[in-house]
N, C-alpha and C positions, 0 to 999 in steps of 0.2 A: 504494500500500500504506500502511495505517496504520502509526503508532509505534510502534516495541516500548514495555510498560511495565517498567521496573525497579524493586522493589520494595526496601527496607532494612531487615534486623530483624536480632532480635539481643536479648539480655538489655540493662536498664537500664545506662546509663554504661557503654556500650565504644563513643562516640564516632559511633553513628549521625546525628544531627542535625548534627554538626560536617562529617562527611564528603559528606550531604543540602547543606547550606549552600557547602561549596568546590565542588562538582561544580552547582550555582545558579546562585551568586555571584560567582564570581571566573573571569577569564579567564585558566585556565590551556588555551587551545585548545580549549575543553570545551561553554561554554554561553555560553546568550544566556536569561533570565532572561527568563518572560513576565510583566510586569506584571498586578493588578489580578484575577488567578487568584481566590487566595484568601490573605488576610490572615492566614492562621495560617502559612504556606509548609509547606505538609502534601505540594505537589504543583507541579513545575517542570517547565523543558521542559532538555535537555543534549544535545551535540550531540560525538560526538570521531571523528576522520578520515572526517567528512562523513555519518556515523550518527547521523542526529536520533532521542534516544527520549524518554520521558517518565519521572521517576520520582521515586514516593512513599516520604515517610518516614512512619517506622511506631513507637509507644510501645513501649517496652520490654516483652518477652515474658517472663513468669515463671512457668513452667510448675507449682512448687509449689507456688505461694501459690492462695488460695482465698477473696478477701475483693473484693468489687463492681468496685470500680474496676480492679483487677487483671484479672479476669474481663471488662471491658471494652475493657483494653488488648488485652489477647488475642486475643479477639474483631475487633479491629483490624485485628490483623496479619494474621489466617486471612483477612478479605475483602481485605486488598492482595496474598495469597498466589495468591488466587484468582483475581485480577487480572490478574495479571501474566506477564509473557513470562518472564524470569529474575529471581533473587531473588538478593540479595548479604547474605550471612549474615557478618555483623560478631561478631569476637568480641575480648576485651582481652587482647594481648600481652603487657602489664604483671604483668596478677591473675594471666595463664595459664588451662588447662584447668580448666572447673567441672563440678558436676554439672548445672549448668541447661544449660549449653551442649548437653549430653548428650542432655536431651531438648527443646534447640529444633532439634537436628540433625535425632532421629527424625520431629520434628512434619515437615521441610520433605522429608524421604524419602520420607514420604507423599503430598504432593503432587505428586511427580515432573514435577516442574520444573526445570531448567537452575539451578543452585545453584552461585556464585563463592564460595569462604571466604576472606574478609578477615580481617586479622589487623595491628587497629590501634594506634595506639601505639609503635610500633616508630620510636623518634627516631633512633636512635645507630645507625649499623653494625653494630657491634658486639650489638646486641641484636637485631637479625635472627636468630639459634639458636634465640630463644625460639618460632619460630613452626613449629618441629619435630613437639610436643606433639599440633598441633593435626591431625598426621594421622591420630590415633585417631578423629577424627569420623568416617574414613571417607567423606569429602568432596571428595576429590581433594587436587591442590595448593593451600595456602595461601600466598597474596598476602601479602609484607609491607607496611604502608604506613602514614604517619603524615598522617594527618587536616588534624591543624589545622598541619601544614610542607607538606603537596602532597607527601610523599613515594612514589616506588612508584605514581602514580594511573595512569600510563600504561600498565603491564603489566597491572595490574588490569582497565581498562574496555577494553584488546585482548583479554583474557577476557570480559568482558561480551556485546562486540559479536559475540564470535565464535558465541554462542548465538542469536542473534536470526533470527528466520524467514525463508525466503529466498523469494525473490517466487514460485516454483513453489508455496511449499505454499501460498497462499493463493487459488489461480487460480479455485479453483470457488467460494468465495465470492464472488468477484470478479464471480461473474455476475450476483450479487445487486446488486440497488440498496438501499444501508445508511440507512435513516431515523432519524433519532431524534429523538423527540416530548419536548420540555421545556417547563416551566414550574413555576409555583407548586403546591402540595398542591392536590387540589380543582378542578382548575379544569376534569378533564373527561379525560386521558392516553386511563387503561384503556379509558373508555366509548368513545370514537373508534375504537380498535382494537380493543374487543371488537365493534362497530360495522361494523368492515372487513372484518373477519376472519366475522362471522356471513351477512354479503351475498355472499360469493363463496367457495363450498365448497371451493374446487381447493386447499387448503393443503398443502403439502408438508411440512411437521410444525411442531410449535409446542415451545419448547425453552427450560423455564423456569431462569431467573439462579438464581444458586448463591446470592445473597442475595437479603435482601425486597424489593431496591429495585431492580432490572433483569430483565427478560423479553423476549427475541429471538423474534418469530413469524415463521417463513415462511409469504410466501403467493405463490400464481402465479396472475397475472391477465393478461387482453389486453393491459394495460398493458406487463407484464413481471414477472421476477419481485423482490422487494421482503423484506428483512429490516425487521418492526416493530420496535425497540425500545424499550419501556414505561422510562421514567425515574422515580426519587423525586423527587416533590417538594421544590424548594430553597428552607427559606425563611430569612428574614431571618437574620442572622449572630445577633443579640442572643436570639434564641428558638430557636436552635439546642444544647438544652440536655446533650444528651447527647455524649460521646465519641462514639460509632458512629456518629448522625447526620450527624459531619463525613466519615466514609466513602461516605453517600450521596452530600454533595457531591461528590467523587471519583469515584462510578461516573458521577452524572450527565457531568462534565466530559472525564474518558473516554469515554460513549457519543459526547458530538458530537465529540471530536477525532478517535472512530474512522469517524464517518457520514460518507455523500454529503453527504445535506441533512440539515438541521436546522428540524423544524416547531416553532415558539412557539407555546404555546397560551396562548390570554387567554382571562378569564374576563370575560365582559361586561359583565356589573354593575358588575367592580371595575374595569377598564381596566388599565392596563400599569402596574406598580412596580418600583422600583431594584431589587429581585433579575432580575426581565425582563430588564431593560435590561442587567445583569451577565451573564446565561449566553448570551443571544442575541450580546453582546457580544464573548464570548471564541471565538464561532464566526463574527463578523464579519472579527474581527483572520486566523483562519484564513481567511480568504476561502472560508468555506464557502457550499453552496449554501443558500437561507433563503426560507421562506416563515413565514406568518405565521397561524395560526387562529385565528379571534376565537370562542368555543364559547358555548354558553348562549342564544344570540340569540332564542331562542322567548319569553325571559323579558322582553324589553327591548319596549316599549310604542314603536308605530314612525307615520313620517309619512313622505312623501313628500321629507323633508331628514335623515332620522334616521341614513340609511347614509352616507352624504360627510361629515354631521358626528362620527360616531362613528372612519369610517376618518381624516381630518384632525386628530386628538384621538389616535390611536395613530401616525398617520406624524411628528407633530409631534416623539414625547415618542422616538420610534425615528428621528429623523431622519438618523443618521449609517447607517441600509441606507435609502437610498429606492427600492433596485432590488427589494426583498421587495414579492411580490404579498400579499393581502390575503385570505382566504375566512372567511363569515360563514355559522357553521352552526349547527347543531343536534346533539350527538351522541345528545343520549336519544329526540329524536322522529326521528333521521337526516335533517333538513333541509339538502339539498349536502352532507351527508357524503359520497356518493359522486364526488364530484370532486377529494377531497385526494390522490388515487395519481397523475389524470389532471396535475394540476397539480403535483405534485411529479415525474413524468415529465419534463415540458415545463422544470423547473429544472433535473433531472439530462440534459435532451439539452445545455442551454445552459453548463453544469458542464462538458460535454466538448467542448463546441464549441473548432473548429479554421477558423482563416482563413487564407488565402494569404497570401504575402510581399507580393506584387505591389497584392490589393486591399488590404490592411493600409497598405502606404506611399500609397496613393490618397489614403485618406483623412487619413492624420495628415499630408500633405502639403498636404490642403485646408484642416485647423483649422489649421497652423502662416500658410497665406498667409489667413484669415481673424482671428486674432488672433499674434501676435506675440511670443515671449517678453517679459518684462518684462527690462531691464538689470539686472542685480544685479552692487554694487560699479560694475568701469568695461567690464563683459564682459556679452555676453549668450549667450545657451543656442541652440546650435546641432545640428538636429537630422539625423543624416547618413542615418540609414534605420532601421528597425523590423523583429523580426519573432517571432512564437509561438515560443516554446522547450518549451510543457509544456501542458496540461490538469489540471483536478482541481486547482486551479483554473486556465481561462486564464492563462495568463501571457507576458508581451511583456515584451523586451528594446527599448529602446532606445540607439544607439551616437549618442554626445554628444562636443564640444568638449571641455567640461568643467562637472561634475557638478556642482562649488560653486555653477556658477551656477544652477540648479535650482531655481527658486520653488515652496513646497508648491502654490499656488493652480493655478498650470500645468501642475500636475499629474493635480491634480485635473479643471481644465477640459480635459487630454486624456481620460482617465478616460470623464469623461461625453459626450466625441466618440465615442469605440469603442463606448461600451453604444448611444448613437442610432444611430449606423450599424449594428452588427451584433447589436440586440437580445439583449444578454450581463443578460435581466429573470430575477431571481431566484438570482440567482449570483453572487460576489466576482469582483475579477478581481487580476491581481497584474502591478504596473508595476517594472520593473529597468533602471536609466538606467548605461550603461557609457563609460568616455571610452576614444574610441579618436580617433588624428591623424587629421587631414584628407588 
C-alpha cells in the first residue's frame, strides 16, 4: 500500500512550517528526513508508531484577500487539499479565533477529508483553555500543541494516523499495476499514453486529475490490467517560476512514490539532464520498479553503432540503476510503443518476485566462499543465513556477527550476486543486515 499524504494549512503565521520542519527534522520518534526531494522542503517523508506517511507544507490560506500572489497561495493549498489523505488544519492559540479561520474551516468541509485541528502555540499549561474557542469551527476536538517545544505532537499524529486508509479499502486498486511516466516538459508523456491507450480499446475508464498536471487512465490488456499516470513536466529549479509550479513538483513526486514502476522518459535529441537524474533518483532511493524510454528516436539519424552508443551515453550518466532496461521508440509514428506494458509487466513480475530460504542461502553462501568479507577494524563480517521478508520491493534480511563490520562495497557486491542469480532486471531490491549471536 502506498503512503498516506498529510497535508498543513492554515492562515499565515500560526506556525505551519515550524511544525512541517519538527515533524522533518528532528527525531522526536517521528521521521527520517529524505534527502535531495526538493530544496525548498515543501515535501518530506514522517514516520510515528511505524506509520510511514508523507507530508506537505502549504502557504498560508487567506481567504479575503484578493491580490495574485494570495490567489496563488491558495490555489496551493486546494491542490495539496486534493492531494491528500488527511489535512491538519493549524490555527494560533495565541491571536485565538478569526474570521479567516472561519472560512478556511468551510473551505476544508468541502473537501471532506479527514480534518485534525491543531491548535499551536500553546507553551505554558496553563494556556491550554485557550484552545476551547476553537470548537466553534465545528471540527471536532482540538489538539493543543506547541511547535517549535515538540509539545502535544504525540496525541496529535495518534489522531492523524488514526484516519489513514486501511489496507481493505485499497484492495481493488490493488489489482491494478500503478505506472507513472516522468520526465522533463516535452519530451513525449501524453503522446505515449494517448498512444497506449488508442491501440487497445478494452479501457475500463479514463479518470482525469483534479489539477492540470496528473491524469490516471485505466486500461485492460492481455498484459493485465494497468493504471496510466500522465505527470507534469519537472523542470529545472531556476525556471520554475511560478508558486503553483512547485505543486506540480509535488504531484509528480507523489505519483512515483504512489507507483509500481516508474517509466523515465528521455527525449533523444537532448539525452538525460540533472532534473532526470533527480526524479528517477528519488524512485531509485524507493527501490522502485524502473524502466527507462528513450522517445523521439524517429528523429535521430542512425548507423549500425548509433543504438549501444546512444544506450552507453544514458546508462553512463544513470549509472547508479544499471538494473533499468532501456526501450527506444517512437510515440508519434508508435515505433515499439507497443512493448512498454509488455516490459513494464516483466519489471512489475520481478517487483514481486519471491525466492526460497533454502535457494536464497545457496547462493549468498556461494558469493560469501567466492569473495570474502573484507576485515574492517580487527573483525570481519560474518554471514549466518539470509532470507525474503517482503516484496514491493524485494527485500532480504540478513542475520550478521556484527553490523559495524559491514563494508558498503560488500554490499553492494552481494546486491549484484542476487540480481545475476535470480534476475531481480528492472526493479530495486532492499538489503537489511541484523546482528544476531552465533
Amino acid at each position: 500500500m502506498s503512503k498516506p499524504i498529510v497535508a498543513i494549512v492554515g492562515r499565515p503565521n500560526v506556525g505551519k512550517s515550524t511544525l512541517f520542519n519538527k515533524l522533518a527534522g528532528e527525531r522526536i520518534s517521528i521521521v527520517d528526513d529524505k534527502p535531495g526531494v526538493t530544496r525548498d522542503r515543501i515535501y518530506a517523508q514522517s514516520e510515528w508508531l511505524n506509520n510511514k506517511f508523507t507530508i506537505i507544507d502549504t502557504g498560508g490560506i487567506e481567504p479575503e484577500r484578493d491580490d495574485i500572489i494570495v490567489k496563488q497561495m491558495r490555489r496551493q493549498a486546494q491542490i495539496a487539499i486534493e492531494t491528500c489523505d488527511v489535512i491538519m488544519f493549524v490555527v494560533d492559540g495565541k491571536e485565538g479565533l478569526t474570521a479567516a479561520d472561519y472560512e478556511v474551516a468551510q473551505m476544508l468541509r468541502k473537501s471532506k477529508k479527514p480534518v485534525v485541528l491543531v491548535v499551536n502555540k500553546i507553551d505554558k499549561v496553563m494556556d491550554e483553555d485557550n484552545k476551547y474557542e476553537f470548537y466553534n469551527l465545528g471540527l471536532g476536538e482540538p489538539n493543543a500543541i506547541s511547535a517549535s517545544q515538540a509539545l502535544g505532537l504525540g496525541d496529535m499524529l495518534d489522531q492523524v494516523i488514526a484516519h489513514f486508509p486501511k489496507l481493505e479499502d485499497e484492495e481493488e486498486e490493488d489489482e491494478f499495476i500503478r505506472i507513472a511516466f516522468v520526465g522533463r516538459p516535452n519530451v513525449g508523456k501524453s503522446s505515449l499514453i494517448n498512444r497506449i491507450l488508442g491501440e487497445d480499446r478494452n479501457i475500463v475508464s479514463d479518470i482525469p486529475g483534479t489539477t492540470r498536471d496528473s491524469v490516471d487512465s485505466y486500461i485492460e490488456t492481455e498484459e493485465g490490467k494497468f493504471i496510466l499516470v500522465d505527470t507534469a513536466g519537472i523542470r529545472r529549479k531556476s525556471k520554475v517560476k511560478e508558486e503553483i509550479e512547485r505543486y506540480s513538483v509535488i504531484r509528480s513526486l507523489t505519483a512515483v512514490e504512489k507507483a509500481d514502476i516508474c517509466v523515465l522518459m528521455i527525449d533523444a535529441e537532448e539525452g538525460v539532464s540533472d532534473q532526470d537524474e533527480k526524479i528517477i533518483g528519488y524512485a531509485h532511493e524507493m527501490n522502485k520498479a524502473i524502466m527507462v524510454v528513450v522517445n523521439k528516436w524517429d528523429l535521430i539519424e542512425k548507423d549500425d553503432k548509433t543504438l549501444n552508443k546512444f544506450k552507453l551515453d544514458f546508462q553512463t550518466n544513470l549509472s547508479f540503476m544499471p538494473y533499468a532496461p532501456y526501450l527506444f521508440i517512437s510515440a508519434k509514428t508508435g515505433q515499439r510503443s507497443h512493448k512498454v506494458l509488455s516490459m513494464c509487466k516483466e519489471c512489475y513480475n520481478n517487483y514481486c518476485k519471491r525466492i526460497s530460504t533454502g535457494v536464497l542461502n545457496e547462493v549468498v553462501n556461494r558469493a560469501v566462499l567466492m569473495q570474502e568479507p573484507p576485515v574492517v577494524g580487527s573483525k570481519r563480517l560474518k554471514i549466518y543465513y539470509a532470507t525474503q521478508v517482503g516484496i514491493k520491493p524485494p527485500t532480504f534480511v540478513f542475520f550478521v556477527n556484527d553490523v559495524s563490520t559491514l563494508h558498503f562495497s560488500y554490499q553492494r557486491y552481494l546486491e549484484n550476486q542476487l540480481r545475476e542469480s535470480f534476475e531481480f532486471k528492472g526493479t530495486g531490491i532492499k538489503l537489511i543486515f541484523r546482528e544476531r549471536k552465533e
